[in-house]
C-alpha positions in Angstrom: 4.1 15.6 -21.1 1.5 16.6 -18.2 -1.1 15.7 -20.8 -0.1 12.7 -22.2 0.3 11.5 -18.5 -3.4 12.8 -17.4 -4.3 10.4 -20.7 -2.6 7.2 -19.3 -4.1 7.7 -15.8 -7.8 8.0 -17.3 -7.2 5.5 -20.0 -6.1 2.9 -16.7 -9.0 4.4 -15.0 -11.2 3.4 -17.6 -9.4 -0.2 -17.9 -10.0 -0.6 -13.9 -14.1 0.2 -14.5 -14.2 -2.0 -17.0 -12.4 -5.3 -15.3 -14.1 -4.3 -12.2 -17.4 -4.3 -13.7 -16.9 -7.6 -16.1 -14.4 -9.5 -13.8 -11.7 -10.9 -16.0 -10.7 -14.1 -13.5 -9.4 -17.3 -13.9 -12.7 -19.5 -12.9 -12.4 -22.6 -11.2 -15.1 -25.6 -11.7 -18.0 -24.3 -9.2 -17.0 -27.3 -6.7 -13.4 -26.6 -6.4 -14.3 -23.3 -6.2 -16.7 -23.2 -3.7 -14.3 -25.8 -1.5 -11.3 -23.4 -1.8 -13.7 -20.4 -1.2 -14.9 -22.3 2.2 -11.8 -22.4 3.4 -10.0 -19.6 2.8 -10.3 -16.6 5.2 -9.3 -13.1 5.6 -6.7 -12.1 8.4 -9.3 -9.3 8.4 -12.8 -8.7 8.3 -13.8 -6.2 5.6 -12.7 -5.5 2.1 -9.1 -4.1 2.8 -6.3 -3.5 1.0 -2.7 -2.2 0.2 -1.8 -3.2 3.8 1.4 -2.4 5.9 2.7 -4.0 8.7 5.0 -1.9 11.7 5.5 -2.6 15.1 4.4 -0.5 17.9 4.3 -0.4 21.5 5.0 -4.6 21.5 2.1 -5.1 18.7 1.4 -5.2 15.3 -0.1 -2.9 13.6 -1.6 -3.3 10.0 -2.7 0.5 8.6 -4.6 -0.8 5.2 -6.8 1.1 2.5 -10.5 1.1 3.2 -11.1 -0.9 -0.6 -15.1 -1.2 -0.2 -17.9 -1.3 2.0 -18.7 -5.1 2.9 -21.7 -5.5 5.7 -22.9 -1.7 7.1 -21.9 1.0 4.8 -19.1 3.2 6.5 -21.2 6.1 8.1 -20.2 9.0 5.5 -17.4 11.8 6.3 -18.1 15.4 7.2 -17.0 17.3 4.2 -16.3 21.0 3.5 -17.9 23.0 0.9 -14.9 22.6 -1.0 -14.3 19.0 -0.3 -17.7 18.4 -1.8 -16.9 20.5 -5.1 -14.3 18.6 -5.7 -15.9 15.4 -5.4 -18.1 16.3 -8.6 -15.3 15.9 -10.8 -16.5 13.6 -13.8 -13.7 11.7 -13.8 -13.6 10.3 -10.2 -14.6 6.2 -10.3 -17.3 6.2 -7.9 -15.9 3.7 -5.6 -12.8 5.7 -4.8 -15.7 8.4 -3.2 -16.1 5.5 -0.4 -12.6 6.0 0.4 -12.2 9.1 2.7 -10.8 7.3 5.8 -7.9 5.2 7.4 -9.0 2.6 9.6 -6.3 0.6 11.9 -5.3 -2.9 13.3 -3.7 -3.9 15.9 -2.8 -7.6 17.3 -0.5 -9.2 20.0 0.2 -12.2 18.0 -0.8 -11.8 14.1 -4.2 -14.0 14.5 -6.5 -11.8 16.7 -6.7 -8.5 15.8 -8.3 -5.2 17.1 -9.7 -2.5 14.9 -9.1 0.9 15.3 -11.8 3.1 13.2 -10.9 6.2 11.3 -6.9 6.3 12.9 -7.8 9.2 10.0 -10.1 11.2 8.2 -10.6 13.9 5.6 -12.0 16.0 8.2 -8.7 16.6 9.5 -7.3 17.0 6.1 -8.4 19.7 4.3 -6.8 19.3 0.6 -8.2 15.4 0.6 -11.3 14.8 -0.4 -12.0 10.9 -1.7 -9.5 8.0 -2.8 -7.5 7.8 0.4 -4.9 5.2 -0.1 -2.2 3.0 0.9 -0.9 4.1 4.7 2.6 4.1 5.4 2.8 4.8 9.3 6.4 4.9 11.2 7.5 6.0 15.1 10.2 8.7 15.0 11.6 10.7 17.7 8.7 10.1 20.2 5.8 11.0 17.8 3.8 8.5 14.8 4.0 9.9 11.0 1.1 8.5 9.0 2.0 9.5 4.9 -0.9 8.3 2.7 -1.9 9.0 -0.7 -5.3 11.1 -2.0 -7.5 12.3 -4.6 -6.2 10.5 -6.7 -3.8 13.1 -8.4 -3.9 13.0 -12.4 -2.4 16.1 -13.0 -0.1 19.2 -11.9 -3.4 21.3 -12.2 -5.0 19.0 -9.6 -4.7 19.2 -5.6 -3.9 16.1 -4.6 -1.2 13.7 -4.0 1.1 12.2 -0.8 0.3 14.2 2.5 1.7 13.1 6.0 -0.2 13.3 9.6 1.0 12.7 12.9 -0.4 11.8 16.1 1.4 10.7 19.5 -0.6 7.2 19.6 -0.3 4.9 16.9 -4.3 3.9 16.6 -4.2 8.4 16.6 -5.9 10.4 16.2 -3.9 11.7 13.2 -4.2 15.3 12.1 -2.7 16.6 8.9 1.0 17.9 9.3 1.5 19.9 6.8 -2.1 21.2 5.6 -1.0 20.5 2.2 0.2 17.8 0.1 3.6 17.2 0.9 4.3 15.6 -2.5 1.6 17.6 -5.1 3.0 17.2 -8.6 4.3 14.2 -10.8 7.9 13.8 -10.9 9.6 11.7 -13.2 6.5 10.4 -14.5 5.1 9.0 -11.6 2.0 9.4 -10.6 2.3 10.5 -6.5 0.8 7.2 -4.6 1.6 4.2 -3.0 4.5 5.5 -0.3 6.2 3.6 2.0 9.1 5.5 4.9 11.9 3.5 5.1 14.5 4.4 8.1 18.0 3.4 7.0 20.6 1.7 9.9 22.3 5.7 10.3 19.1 7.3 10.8 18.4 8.2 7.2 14.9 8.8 6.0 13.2 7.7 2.7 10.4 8.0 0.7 9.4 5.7 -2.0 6.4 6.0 -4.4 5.0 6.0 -7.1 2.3 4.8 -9.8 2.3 4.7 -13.8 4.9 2.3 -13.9 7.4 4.9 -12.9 8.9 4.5 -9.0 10.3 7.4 -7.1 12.6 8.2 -4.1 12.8 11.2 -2.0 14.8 11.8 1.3 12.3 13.2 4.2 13.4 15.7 6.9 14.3 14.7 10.7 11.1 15.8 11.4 9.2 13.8 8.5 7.0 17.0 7.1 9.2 17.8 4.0 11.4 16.2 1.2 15.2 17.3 1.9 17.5 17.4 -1.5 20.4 14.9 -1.9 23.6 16.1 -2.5 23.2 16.9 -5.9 20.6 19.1 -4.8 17.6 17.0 -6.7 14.7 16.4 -4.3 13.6 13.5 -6.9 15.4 10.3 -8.3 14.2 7.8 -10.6 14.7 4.4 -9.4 12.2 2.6 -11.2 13.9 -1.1 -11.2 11.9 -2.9 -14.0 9.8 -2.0 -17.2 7.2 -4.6 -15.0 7.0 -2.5 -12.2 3.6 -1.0 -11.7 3.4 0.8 -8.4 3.3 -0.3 -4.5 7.0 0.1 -3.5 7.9 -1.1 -0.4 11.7 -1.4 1.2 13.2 -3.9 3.4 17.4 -4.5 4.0 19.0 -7.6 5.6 22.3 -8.3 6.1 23.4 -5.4 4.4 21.6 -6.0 0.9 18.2 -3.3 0.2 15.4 -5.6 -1.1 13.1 -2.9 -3.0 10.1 -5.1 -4.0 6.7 -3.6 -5.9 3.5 -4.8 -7.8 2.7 -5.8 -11.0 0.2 -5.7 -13.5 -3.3 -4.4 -13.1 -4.6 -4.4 -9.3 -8.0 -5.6 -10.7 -7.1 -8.6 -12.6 -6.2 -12.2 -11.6 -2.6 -11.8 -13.0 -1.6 -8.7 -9.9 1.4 -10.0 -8.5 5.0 -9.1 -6.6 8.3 -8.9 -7.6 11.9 -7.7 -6.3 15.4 -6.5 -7.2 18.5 -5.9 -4.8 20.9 -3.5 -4.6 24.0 -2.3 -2.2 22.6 1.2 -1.4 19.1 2.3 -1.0 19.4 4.5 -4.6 20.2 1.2 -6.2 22.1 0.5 -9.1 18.9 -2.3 -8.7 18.9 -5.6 -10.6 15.5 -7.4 -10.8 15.4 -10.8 -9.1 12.3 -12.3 -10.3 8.6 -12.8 -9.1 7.7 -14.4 -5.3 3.8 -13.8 -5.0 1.4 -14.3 -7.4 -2.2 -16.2 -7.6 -3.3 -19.3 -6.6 -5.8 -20.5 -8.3 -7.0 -23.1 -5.3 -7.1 -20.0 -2.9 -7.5 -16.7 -4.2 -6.2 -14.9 -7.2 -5.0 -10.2 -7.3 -2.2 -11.2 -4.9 -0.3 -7.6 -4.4 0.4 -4.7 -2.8 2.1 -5.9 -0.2 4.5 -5.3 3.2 7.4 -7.3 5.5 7.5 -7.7 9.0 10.4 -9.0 10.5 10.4 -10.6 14.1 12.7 -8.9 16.7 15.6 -11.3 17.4 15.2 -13.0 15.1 15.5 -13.9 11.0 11.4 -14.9 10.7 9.5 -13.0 8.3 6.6 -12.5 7.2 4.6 -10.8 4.1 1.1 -9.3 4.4 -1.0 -8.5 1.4 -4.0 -8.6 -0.2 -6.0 -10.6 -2.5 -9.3 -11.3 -4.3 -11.5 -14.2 -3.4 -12.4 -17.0 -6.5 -15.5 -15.9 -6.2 -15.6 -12.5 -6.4 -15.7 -10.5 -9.5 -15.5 -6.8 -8.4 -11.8 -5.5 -8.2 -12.3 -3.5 -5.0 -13.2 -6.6 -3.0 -10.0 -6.7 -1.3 -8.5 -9.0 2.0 -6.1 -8.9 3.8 -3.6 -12.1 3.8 -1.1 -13.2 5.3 2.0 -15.8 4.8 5.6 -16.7 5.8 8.0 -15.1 3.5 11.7 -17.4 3.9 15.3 -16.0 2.4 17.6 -18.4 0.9 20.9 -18.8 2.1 22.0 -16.8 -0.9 19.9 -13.9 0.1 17.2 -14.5 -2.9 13.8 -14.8 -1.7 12.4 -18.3 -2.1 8.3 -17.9 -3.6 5.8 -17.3 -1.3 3.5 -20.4 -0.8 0.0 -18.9 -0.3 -2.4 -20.3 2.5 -5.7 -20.7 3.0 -5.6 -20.5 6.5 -2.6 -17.4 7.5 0.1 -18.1 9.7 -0.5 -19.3 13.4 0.3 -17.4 16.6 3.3 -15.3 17.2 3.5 -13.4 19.8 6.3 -10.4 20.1 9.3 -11.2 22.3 9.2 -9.0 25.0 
């Protein structure tokens, strides 16, 4: 089993070089291009991606992956001796050796933002070494958890996986938790990345994850630096909602229903995309509810990976993602988007109409 999954995850590995490298796009006529290219702009300067959106302290805060280096090459990490053997592994895709930091945002009112560098590092995290991804940051009992995925884990045999770091500021600095993965093996079949904490309305704590087309939930401790069994005593469960789901779970509930959305498709092709199922509990039973976010192929196309924010007081929400400009044929350059996302009376989430231009000002109520 191990092997045959270690074979998937190098055979996708090899699938991402080669779109990556070749650029398999839907390609506009060069002036429609270039006039949807000119005005379309990131919420975000810098190749980002995989972004969520919390609320701290009366701001937002966007904690993203660090997808490529755009203008000035990120000033390298301080690695240990270990960190740097690792590194040499012949199956690593070289750009994921760029990503060996967090970096932070933070905004009043979801137009001007502030950047906070390196929120975290591998210095402070001994096991990671390269291919730090997908932040999921939440404020519990006084203190910030920051869980985030690395190395990249292809295998049992591998050190690597979903760690978690705290800090008592949410721009940190974070420091590792745990000083080991806290999720270090694949369960179920899925490959440990892509988490996202959800806090139920009676306290509860969960985890979801998961890559390989297989998602995962766990229950976290009160104190957010270990997976606590369910009452069947498995520490694991299976939830994956659709044979289409490929990995980026991320949970919202309103008015009592769990929305448990995800990504689809490769994350380096035109066709990347979100979709979403309901259920009454947050194990499911989960029924699939269709697709709300997918390319445009006026503004941008590798729409995924995505998060919710909704605005205190009120029912306005509004999804953040990432996407890949027309003209750009490299599958790590990555921005950061976002749109209004609107509920239908029935509780189904009407499609996401993508924008060139974001949202306008919105300041938190205070």
């Amino acid at each position: 089993m191990e092997n045959a999954i270690e074979a998937s995850g190098i055979r996708q590995l090899n699938r991402r070089a080669l779109i990556a490298g070749a650029g398999a796009a839907l390609v506009l006529p060069n002036a429609a291009q270039g006039r949807a290219e000119a005005q379309a702009r990131p919420l975000i300067d810098g190749w980002y991606a995989d972004p969520e959106i919390r609320i701290f302290a009366n701001r937002y805060w966007i904690y993203p992956t660090y997808s490529a280096d755009r203008h000035t090459p990120a000033p390298p990490s301080r690695l240990s001796a270990w960190q740097r053997e690792q590194r040499r592994a012949p199956h690593i895709w070289a750009p994921f050796l760029r990503q060996t930091f967090l970096d932070a945002f933070s905004s009043p009112d979801l137009v001007h933002w502030t950047r906070h560098p390196r929120v975290l590092d591998v210095a402070q995290v001994s096991w990671a070494a390269y291919a730090m991804w997908a932040p999921s940051a939440i404020n519990h009992r006084g203190r910030y958890y920051l869980s985030f995925g690395a190395n990249d884990l292809k295998s049992d045999a591998q050190v690597g996986g979903i760690g978690v770091a705290v800090a008592t500021r949410p721009e940190g600095p974070f420091r590792d938790a745990i000083g080991r993965p806290l999720i270090g093996t694949i369960e179920q079949g899925a490959q440990p990345i892509d988490q996202m904490v959800f806090r139920d309305d009676d306290g509860s704590l969960y985890l979801y994850y998961g890559g390989w087309k297989h998602c995962n939930v766990a229950r976290l401790s009160d104190d957010c630096t270990a997976i606590r069994p369910f009452a069947d005593g498995s520490r694991f469960k299976s939830i994956t909602p659709s044979p289409d789901y490929v990995e980026g779970p991320f949970m919202a509930k309103r008015d009592g229903v769990y929305y448990l959305m995800w990504s689809e498709n490769d994350w380096t092709g035109p066709d990347y995309r979100v979709a979403y199922a309901t259920a009454p509990g947050p194990l499911g039973p989960f029924t699939p509810r269709g697709v709300i976010l997918q390319q445009d192929a006026r503004i941008a196309r590798g729409a995924g990976h995505h998060s919710l924010v909704r605005i205190p007081g009120s029912d306005d929400w509004y999804i953040v993602y990432h996407r890949r400009p027309l003209g750009e044929r490299d599958g790590n350059h990555r921005e950061i988007a976002i749109d209004r996302l609107h509920f239908r009376r029935d509780g189904s989430i009407a499609p996401v109409v993508m924008t060139a231009g974001g949202v306008g000002p919105r300041p938190l109520p205070r």
